[in-house]
Kinemage of the C-alpha trace (Angstrom):
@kinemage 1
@onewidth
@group {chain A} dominant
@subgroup {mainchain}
@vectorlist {calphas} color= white
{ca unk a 1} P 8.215 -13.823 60.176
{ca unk a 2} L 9.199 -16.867 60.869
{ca unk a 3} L 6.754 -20.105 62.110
{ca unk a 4} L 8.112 -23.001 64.319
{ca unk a 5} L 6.022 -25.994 65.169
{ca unk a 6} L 6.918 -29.128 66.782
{ca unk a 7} L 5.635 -32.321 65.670
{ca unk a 8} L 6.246 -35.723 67.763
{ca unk a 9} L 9.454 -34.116 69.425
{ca unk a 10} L 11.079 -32.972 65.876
{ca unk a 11} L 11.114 -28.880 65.014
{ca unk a 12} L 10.498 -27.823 61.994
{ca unk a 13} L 11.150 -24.355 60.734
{ca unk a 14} L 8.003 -23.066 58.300
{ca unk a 15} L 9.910 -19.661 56.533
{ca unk a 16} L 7.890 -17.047 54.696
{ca unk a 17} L 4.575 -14.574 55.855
{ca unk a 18} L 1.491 -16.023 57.259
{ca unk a 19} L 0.020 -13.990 54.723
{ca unk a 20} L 0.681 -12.285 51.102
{ca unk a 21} L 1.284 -8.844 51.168
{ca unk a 22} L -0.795 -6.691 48.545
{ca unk a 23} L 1.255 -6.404 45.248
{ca unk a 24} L 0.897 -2.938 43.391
{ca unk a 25} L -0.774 -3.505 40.003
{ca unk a 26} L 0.111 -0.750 37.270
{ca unk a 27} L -1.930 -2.414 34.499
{ca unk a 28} L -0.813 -1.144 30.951
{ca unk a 29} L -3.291 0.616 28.458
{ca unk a 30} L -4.077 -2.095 25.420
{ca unk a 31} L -5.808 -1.681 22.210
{ca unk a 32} L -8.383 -4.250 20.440
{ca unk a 33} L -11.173 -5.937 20.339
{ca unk a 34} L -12.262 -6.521 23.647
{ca unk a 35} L -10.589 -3.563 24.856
{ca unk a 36} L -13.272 -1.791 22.348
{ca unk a 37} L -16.059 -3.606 23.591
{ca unk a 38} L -15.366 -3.135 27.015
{ca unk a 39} L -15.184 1.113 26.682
{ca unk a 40} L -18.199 0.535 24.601
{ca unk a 41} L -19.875 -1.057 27.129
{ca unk a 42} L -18.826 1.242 30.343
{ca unk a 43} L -20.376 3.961 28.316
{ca unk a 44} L -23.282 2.382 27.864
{ca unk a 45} L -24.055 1.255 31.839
{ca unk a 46} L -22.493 4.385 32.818
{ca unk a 47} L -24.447 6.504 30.919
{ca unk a 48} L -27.957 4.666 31.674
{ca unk a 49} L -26.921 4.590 35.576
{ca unk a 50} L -26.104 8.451 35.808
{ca unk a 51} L -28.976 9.780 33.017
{ca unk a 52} L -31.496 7.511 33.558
{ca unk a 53} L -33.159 8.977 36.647
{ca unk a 54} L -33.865 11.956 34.318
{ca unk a 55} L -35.913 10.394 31.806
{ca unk a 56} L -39.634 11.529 32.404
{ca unk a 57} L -42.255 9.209 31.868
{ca unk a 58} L -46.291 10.698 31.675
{ca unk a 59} L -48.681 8.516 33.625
{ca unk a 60} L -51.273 10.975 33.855
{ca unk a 61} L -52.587 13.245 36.864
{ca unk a 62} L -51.467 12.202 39.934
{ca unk a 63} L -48.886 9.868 38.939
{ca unk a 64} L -44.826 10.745 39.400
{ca unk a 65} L -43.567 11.214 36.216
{ca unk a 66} L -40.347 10.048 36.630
{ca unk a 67} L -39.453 7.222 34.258
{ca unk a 68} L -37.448 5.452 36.825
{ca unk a 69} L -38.169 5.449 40.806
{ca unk a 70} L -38.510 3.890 44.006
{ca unk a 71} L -40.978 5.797 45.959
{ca unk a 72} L -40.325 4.498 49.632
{ca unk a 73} L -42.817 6.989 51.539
{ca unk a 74} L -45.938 5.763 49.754
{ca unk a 75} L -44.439 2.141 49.179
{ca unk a 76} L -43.901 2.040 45.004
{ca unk a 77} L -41.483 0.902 42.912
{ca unk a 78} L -42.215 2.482 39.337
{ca unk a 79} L -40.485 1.283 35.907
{ca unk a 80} L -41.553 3.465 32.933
{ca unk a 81} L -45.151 1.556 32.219
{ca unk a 82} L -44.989 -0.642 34.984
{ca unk a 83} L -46.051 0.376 38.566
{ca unk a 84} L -45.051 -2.477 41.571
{ca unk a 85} L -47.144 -2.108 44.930
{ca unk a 86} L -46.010 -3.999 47.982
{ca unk a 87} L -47.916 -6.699 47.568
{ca unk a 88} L -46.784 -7.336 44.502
{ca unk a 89} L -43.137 -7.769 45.499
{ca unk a 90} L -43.148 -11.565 43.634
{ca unk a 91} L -42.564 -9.459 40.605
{ca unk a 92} L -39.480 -8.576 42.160
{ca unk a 93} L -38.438 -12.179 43.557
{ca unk a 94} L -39.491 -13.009 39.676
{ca unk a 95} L -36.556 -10.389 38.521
{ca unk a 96} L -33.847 -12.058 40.948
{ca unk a 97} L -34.971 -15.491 39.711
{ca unk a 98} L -34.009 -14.560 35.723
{ca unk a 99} L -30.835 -12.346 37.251
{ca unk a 100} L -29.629 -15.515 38.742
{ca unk a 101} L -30.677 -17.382 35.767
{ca unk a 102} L -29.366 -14.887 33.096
{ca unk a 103} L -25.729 -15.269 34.902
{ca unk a 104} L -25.653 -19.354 34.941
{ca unk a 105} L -26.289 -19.062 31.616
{ca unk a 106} L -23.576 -16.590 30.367
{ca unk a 107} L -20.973 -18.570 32.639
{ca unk a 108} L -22.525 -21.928 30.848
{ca unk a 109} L -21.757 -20.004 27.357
{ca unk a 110} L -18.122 -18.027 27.918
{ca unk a 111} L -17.389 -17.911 31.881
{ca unk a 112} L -17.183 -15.032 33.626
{ca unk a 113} L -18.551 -12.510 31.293
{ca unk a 114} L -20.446 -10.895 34.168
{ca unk a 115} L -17.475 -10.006 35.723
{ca unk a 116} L -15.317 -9.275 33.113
{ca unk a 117} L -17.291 -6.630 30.872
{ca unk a 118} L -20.467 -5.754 33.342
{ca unk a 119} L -20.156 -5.698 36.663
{ca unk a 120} L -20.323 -2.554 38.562
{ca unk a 121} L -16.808 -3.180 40.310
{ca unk a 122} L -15.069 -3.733 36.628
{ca unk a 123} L -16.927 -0.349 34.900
{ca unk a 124} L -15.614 1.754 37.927
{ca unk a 125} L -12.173 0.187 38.470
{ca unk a 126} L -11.902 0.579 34.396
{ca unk a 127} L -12.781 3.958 34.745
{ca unk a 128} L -10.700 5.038 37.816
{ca unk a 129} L -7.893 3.083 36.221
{ca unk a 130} L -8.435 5.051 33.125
{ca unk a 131} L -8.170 8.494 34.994
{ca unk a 132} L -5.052 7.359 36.757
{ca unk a 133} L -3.133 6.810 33.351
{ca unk a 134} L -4.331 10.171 31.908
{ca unk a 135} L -2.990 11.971 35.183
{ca unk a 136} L 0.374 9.585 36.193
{ca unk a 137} L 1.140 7.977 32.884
{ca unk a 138} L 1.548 4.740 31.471
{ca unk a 139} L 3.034 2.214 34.251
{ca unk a 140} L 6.742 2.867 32.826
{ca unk a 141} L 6.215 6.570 33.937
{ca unk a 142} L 4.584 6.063 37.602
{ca unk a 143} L 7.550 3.681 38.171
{ca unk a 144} L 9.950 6.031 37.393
{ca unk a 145} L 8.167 8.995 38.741
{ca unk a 146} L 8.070 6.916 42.127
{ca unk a 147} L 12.001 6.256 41.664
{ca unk a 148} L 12.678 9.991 40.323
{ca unk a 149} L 10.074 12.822 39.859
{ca unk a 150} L 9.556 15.700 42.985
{ca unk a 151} L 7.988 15.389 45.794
{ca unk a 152} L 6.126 18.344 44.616
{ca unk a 153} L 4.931 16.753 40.824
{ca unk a 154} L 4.009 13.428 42.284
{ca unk a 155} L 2.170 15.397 45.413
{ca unk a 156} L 0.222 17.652 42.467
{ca unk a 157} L -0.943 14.845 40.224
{ca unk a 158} L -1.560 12.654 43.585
{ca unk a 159} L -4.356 15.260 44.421
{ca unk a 160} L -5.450 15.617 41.295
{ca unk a 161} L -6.316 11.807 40.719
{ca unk a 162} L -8.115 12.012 44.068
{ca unk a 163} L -9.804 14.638 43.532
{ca unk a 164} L -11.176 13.402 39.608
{ca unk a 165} L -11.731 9.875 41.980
{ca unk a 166} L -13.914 11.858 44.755
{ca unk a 167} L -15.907 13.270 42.108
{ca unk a 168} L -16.615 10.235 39.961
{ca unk a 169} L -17.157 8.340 43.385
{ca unk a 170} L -19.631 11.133 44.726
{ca unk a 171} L -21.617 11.679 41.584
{ca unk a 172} L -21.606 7.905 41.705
{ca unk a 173} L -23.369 8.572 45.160
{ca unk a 174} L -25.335 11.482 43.894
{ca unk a 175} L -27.214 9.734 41.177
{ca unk a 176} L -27.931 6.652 43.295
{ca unk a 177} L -30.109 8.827 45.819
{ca unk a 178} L -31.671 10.209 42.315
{ca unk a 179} L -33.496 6.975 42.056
{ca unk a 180} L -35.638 7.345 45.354
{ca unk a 181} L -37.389 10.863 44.543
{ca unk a 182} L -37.878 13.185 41.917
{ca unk a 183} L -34.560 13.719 39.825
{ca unk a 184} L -34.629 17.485 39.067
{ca unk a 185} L -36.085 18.476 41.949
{ca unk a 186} L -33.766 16.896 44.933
{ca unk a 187} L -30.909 17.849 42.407
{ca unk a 188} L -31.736 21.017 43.091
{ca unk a 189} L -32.177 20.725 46.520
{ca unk a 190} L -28.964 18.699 47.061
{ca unk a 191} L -27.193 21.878 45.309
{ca unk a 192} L -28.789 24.641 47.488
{ca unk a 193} L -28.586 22.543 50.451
{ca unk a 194} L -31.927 21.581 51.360
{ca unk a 195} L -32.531 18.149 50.799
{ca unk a 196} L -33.122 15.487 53.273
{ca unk a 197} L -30.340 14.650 55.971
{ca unk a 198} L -30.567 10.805 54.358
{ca unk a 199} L -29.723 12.048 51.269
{ca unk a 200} L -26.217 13.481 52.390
{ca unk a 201} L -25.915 10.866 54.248
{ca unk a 202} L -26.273 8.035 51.517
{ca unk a 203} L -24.172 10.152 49.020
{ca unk a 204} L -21.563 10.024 51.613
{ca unk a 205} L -21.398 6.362 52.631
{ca unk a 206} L -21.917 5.225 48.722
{ca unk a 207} L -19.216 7.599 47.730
{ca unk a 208} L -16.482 6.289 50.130
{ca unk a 209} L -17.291 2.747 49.336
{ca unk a 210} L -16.827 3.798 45.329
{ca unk a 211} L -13.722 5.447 46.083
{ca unk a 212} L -12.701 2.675 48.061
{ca unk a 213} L -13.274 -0.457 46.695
{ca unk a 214} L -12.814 0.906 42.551
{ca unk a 215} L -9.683 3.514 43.662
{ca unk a 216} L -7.856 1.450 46.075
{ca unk a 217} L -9.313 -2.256 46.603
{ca unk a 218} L -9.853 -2.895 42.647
{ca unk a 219} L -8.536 -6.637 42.489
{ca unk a 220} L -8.909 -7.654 46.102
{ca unk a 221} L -12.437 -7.025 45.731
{ca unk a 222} L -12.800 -9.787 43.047
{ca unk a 223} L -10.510 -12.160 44.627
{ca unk a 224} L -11.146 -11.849 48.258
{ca unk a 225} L -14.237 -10.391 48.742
{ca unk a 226} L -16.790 -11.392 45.876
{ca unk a 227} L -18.223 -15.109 46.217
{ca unk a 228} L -19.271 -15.602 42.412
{ca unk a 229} L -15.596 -16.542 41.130
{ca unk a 230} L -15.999 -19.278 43.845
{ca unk a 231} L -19.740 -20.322 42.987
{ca unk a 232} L -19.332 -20.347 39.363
{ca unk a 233} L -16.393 -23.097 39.446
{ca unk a 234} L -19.163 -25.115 40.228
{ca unk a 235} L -21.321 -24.048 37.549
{ca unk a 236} L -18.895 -24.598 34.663
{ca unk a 237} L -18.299 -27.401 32.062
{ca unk a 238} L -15.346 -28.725 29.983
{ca unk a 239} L -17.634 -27.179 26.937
{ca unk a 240} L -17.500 -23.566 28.588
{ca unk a 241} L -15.627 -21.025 26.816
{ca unk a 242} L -13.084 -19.141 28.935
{ca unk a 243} L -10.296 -16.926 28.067
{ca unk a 244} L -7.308 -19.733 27.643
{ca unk a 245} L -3.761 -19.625 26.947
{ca unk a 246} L -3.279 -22.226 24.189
{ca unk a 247} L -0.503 -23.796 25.397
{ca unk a 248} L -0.399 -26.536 22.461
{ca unk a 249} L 0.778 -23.658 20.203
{ca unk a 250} L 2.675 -21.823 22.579
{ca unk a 251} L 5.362 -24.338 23.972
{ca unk a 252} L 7.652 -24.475 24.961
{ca unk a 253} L 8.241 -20.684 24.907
{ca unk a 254} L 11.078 -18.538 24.761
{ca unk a 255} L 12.231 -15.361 24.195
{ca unk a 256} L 11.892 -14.056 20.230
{ca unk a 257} L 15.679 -15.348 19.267
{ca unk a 258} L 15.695 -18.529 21.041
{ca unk a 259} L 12.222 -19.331 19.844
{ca unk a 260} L 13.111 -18.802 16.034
{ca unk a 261} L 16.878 -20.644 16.563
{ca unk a 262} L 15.100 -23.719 17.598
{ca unk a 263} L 12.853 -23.199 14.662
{ca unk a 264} L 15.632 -23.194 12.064
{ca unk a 265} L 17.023 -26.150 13.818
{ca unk a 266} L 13.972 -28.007 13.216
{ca unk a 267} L 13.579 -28.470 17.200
{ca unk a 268} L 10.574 -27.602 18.919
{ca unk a 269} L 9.442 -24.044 19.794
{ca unk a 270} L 5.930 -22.730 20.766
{ca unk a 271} L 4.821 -19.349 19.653
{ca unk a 272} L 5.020 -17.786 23.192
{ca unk a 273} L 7.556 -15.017 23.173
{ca unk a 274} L 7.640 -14.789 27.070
{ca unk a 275} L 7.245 -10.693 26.608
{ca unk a 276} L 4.197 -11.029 29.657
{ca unk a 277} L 2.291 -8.795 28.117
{ca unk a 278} L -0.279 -10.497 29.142
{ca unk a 279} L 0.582 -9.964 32.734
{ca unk a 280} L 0.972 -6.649 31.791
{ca unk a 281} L -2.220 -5.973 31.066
{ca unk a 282} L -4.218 -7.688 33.839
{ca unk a 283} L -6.083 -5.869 36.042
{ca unk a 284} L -5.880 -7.919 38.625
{ca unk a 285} L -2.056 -9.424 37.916
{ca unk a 286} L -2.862 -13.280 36.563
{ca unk a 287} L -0.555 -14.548 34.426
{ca unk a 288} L -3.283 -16.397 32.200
{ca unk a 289} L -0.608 -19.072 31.058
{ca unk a 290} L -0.827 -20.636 34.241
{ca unk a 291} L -3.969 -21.694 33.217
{ca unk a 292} L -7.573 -20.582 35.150
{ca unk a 293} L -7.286 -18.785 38.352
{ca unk a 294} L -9.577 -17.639 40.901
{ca unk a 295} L -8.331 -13.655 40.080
{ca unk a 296} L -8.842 -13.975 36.843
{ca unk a 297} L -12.024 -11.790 35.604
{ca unk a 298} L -12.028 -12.928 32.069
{ca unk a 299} L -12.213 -9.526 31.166
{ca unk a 300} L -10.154 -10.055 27.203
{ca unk a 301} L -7.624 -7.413 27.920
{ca unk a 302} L -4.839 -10.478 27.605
{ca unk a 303} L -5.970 -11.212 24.615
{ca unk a 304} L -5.581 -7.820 22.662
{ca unk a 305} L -2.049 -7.432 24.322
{ca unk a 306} L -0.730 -10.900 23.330
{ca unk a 307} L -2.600 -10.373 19.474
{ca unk a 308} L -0.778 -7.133 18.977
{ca unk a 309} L 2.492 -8.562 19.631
{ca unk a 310} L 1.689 -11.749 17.452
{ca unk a 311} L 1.530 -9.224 14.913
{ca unk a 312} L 4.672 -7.545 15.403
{ca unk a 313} L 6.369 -10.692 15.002
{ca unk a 314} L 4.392 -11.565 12.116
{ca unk a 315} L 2.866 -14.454 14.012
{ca unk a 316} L -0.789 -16.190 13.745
{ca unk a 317} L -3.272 -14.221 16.786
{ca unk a 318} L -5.132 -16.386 18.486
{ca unk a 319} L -2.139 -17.552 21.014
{ca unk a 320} L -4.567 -16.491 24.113
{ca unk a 321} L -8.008 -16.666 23.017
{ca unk a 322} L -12.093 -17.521 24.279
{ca unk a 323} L -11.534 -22.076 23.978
{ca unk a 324} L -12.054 -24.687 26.382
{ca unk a 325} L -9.424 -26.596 28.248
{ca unk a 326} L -10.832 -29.918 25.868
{ca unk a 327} L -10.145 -27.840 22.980
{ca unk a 328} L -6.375 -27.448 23.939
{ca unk a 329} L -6.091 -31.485 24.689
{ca unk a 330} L -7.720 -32.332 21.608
{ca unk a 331} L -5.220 -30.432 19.247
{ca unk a 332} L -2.402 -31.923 21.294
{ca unk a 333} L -4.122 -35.477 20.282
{ca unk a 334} L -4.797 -34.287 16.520
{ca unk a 335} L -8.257 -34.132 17.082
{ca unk a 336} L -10.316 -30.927 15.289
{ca unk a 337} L -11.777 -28.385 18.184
{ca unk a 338} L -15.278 -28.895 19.308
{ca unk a 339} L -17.765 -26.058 20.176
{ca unk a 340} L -21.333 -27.049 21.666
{ca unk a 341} L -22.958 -23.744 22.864
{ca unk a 342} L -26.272 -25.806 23.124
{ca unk a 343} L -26.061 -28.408 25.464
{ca unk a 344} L -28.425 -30.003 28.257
{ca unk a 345} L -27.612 -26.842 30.943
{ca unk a 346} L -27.608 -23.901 28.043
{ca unk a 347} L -30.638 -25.341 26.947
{ca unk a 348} L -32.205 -26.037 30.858
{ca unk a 349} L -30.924 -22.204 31.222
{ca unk a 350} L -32.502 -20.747 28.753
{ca unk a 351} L -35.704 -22.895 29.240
{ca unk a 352} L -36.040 -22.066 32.670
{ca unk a 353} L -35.353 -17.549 31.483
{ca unk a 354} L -38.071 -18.184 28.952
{ca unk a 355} L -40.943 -19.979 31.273
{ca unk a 356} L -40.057 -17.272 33.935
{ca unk a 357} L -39.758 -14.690 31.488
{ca unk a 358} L -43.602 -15.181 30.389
{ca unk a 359} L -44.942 -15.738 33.378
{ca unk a 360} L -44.022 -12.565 34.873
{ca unk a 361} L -45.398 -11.275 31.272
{ca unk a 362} L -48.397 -12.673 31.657
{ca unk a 363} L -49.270 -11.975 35.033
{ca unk a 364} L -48.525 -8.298 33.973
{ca unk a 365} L -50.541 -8.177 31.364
{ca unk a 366} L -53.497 -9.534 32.790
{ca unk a 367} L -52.782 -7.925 36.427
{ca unk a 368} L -55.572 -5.886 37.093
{ca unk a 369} L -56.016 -2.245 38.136
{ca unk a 370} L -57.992 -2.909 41.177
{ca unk a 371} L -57.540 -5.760 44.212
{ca unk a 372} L -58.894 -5.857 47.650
{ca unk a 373} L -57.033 -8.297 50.775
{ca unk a 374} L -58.811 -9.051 53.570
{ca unk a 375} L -57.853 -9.671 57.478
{ca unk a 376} L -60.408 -12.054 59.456
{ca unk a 377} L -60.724 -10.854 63.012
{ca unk a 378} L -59.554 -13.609 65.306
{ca unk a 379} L -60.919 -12.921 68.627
{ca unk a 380} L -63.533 -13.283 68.971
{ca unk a 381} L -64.442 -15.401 65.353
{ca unk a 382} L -67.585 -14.175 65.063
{ca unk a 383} L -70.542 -13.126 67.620
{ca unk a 384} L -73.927 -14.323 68.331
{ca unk a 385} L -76.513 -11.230 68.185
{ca unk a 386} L -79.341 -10.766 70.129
{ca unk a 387} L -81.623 -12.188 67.271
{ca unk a 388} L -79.886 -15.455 67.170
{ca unk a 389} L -77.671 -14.442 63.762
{ca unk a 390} L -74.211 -14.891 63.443
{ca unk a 391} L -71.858 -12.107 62.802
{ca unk a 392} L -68.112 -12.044 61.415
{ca unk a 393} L -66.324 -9.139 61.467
{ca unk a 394} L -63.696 -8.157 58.768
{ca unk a 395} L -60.605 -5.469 58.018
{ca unk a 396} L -60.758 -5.061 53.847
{ca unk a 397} L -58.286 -3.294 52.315
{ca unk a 398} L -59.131 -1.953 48.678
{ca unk a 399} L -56.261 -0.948 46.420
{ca unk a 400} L -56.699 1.249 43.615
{ca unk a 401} L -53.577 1.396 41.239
{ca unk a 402} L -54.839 3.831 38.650
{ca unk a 403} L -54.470 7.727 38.595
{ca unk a 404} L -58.051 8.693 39.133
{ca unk a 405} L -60.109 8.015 42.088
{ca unk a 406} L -63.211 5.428 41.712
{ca unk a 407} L -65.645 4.051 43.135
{ca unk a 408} L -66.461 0.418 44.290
{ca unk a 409} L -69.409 -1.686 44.957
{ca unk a 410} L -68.672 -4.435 47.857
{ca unk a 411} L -70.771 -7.388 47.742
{ca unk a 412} L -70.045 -10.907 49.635
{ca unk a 413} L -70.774 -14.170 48.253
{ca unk a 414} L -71.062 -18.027 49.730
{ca unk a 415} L -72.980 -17.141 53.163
{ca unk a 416} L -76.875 -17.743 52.479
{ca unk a 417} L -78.746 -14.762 53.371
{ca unk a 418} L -75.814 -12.510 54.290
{ca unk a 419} L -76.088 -8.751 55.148
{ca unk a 420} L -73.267 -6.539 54.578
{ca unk a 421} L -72.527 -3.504 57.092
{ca unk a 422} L -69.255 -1.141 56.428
{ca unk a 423} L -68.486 0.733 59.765
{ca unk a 424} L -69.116 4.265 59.672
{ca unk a 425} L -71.544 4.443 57.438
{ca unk a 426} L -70.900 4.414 53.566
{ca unk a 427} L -73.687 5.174 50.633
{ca unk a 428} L -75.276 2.074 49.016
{ca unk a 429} L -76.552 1.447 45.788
{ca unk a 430} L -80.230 0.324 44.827
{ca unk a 431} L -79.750 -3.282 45.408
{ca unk a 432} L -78.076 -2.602 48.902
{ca unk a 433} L -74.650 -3.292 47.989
{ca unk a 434} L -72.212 -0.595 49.779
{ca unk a 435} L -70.018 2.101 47.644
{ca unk a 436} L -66.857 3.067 49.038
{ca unk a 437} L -64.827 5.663 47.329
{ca unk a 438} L -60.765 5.388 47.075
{ca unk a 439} L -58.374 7.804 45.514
{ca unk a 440} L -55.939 7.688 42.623
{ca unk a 441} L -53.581 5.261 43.221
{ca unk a 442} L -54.178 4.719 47.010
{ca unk a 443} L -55.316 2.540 49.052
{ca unk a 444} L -58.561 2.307 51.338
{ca unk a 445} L -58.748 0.449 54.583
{ca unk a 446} L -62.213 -0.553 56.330
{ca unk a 447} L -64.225 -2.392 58.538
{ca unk a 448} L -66.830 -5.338 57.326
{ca unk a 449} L -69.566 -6.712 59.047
{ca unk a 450} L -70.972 -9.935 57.861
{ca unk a 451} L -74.113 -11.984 59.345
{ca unk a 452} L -76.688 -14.058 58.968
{ca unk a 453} L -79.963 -15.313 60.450
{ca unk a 454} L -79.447 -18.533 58.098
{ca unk a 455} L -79.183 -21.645 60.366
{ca unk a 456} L -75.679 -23.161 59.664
{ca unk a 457} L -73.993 -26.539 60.603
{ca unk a 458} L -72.079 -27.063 63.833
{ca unk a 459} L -68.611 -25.617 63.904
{ca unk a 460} L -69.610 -24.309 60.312
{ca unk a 461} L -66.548 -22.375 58.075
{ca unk a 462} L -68.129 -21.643 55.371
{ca unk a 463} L -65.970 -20.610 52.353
{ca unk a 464} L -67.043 -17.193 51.160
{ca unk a 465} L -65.341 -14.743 49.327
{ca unk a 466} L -65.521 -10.971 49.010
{ca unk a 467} L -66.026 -8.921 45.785
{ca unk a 468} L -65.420 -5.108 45.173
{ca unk a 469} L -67.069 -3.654 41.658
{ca unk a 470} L -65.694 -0.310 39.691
{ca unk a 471} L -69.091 1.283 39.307
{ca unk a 472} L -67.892 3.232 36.459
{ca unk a 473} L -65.844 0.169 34.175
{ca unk a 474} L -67.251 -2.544 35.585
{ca unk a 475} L -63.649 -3.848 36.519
{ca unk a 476} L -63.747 -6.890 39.458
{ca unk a 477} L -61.572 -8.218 42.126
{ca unk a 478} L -62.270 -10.959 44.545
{ca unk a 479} L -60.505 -12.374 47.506
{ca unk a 480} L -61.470 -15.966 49.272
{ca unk a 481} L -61.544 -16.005 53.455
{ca unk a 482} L -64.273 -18.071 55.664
{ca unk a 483} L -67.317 -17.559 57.860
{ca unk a 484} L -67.186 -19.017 61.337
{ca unk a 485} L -70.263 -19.987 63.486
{ca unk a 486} L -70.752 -22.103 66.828
């Protein structure tokens, strides 16, 4: 396609697309290090993502025992020991915080290690990538199959990869719904074909997005579509290890004769065999000695294909390696490398992850098992009775998070000569206080009358508070509101 614009009378012709097409990417299979650590570590999330929402957890009677689960009909969220109510969705907010924190801090340390060995988009695309080699080949062999093989071969292992792709991308599906009710039993129900029309429905739309973005979007995804390559340039330092083509040792390339002519001729020659291996190996197509790039995922791959070649040749490793940009200069200058892991934001990081950290400790551990919220009514704000008191009238809501019912003991403090009233009718104890009884981990909702025959100032709000009692542990909770009077 071809672009003409006219400026100030002249036309100038603008060849080329408007756009770049998609470029197939047939990365090769490499062996190494980081190759290791990154199998290592797609077992390891895979294998907690599609087992965990079997692991049983005992919390007594009562209680789900499901280690792992998000209980959306009676509003929990349950982690092993750890049970999160609605209202105590800080604890979540808390989470995000160190989440957000946790990933400055590894892109302060080595860039974009998120992206390279944990996100979710990486372990599938590594793993659909993976089941497209054992079924086509190595790249060598899908390019010639595409220039050679049958229709009929490259038909048969088509459908085959699609079909291994469907599965992983609708177990993928499968095990997220796991999370949201009890593991064993909607597997079972999924299988026989009872379970909830939502359930389908989510294991559909979650397995065409898996087959989707890790089968066929793979690199696009992390270029075009996720906005962390683009928020963590901001985030970085000249002290930030990335993975770095060390071009003070590697130019001026050239191919393995020309490199080692110059070398006997005492003329300059870098280390750099031009093989692009490198490129080779890239799952999303960078060639890494054109220093960082937005595609690049920093995933190591480059490194393991570039080492195993320096070894062929009997060369040092190391030509592509985790270094900082102010590394390279400094050799270039004769200067020795510098490496500061702790620094003023590594240090502000990890600060910030450890004060966050324990408080979200602390206000677990000293949470308590028991709370009550209360709702003033607003119109009217209170009422004059007959008698000349003052009444307020109040909606309490009592939570009780353990796995046996109890009882509590309401009692109001700060209004001088209050008397309590619970609508309906509830039993009281001897010194008049009311007893209202609420089920294992439930909640109870009432009404509260409070008045007085006390004379109080004009326009009086009187801070007061209310207080419920576990008659059987002795276990307190209190929550602030006001009294109004004329």
């Amino acid at each position: 396609m071809n672009v003409a614009t006219k400026v100030e009378g002249a036309q100038t012709d603008i060849d080329g697309p408007l756009y770049e097409a998609r470029r197939k990417i047939y990365p090769i299979a490499v062996h190494g290090t980081f190759r290791r650590i990154k199998w290592a570590l797609l077992i390891i999330t895979l294998g907690i993502y599609y087992l965990l929402p079997f692991v049983r957890w005992d919390r007594g009677p009562n209680a789900p025992s499901q280690a792992v689960l998000v209980d959306l009909v009676n509003g929990r969220f349950y982690f092993f020991f750890i049970e999160i109510w609605p209202q105590e969705i800080y604890y979540i907010t808390g989470l995000l915080i160190l989440a957000a924190l946790v990933l400055f801090l590894m892109n302060a340390v080595a860039g974009r290690l998120w992206c390279g060995y944990l996100c979710p988009q990486t372990v599938w695309t590594d793993l659909f990538q993976a089941i497209e080699r054992m079924v086509e080949g190595d790249p060598r062999q899908r390019r010639e199959k595409e220039k050679h093989a049958s229709r009929t071969q490259r038909a048969f292992e088509a459908a085959a990869k699609h079909f291994l792709w469907i599965m992983v991308a609708w177990w993928t599906g499968g095990a997220w719904v796991l999370y949201f009710a009890d593991a064993p039993t909607l597997a079972m129900q999924l299988l026989k074909g009872e379970a909830p029309l939502v359930a389908y429905l989510w294991i559909g739309i979650l397995t065409l997005t898996t087959y989707a973005l890790a089968g066929h979007m793979r690199e696009q995804v992390c270029t075009y579509m996720c906005p962390w390559p683009r928020i963590q340039a901001a985030l970085t330092d000249e002290y930030a290890l990335n993975v770095t083509y060390r071009y003070d040792r590697g130019e001026p390339r050239g191919s393995l004769k020309k490199t080692e002519a110059l070398k006997l001729e005492g003329l300059p020659a870098g280390d750099c065999v031009d093989c692009h291996q490198c490129v080779a190996a890239c799952p999303t197509g960078v060639d890494i000695r054109d220093g960082s790039q937005l595609s690049c995922v920093q995933c190591g791959l480059c490194i393991d294909a570039c080492d195993s070649i320096m070894k062929k040749i009997g060369r040092p490793t190391g030509l592509i390696a985790y270094d900082t940009e102010m590394n390279v200069e400094r050799r270039q200058q004769g200067l020795p490398p510098v490496t500061k892991i702790l620094r003023a934001r590594t240090v502000l990081y990890a600060a910030l992850i450890v004060i966050v950290g324990g408080i979200m400790v602390a206000a677990l551990a000293t949470r308590g098992s028991e709370s009550v919220s209360v709702l003033h009514d607003r119109n009217p704000l209170f009422v004059q009775l007959s008698d000349g008191s003052i009444r307020n009238a109040y909606t309490l809501r009592l939570v009780n998070k353990q796995s046996m019912p109890r009882s509590f003991a309401i009692s109001v403090e700060g209004v001088p000569e209050a008397r309590l009233e619970i609508a309906g009718g509830v039993s009281t104890l001897e010194d008049g206080r009311p007893v209202v009884e609420v089920g294992p981990d439930q909640t109870y909702e009432l009404r509260a009358l409070v008045s007085t025959a006390a004379k109080l100032p004009a326009n009086a709000s009187l801070n007061m508070s209310f207080q419920i009692t576990d008659i059987a542990g002795g276990e307190t909770s209190t929550t602030p509101d006001h009294f109004k009077g004329p």
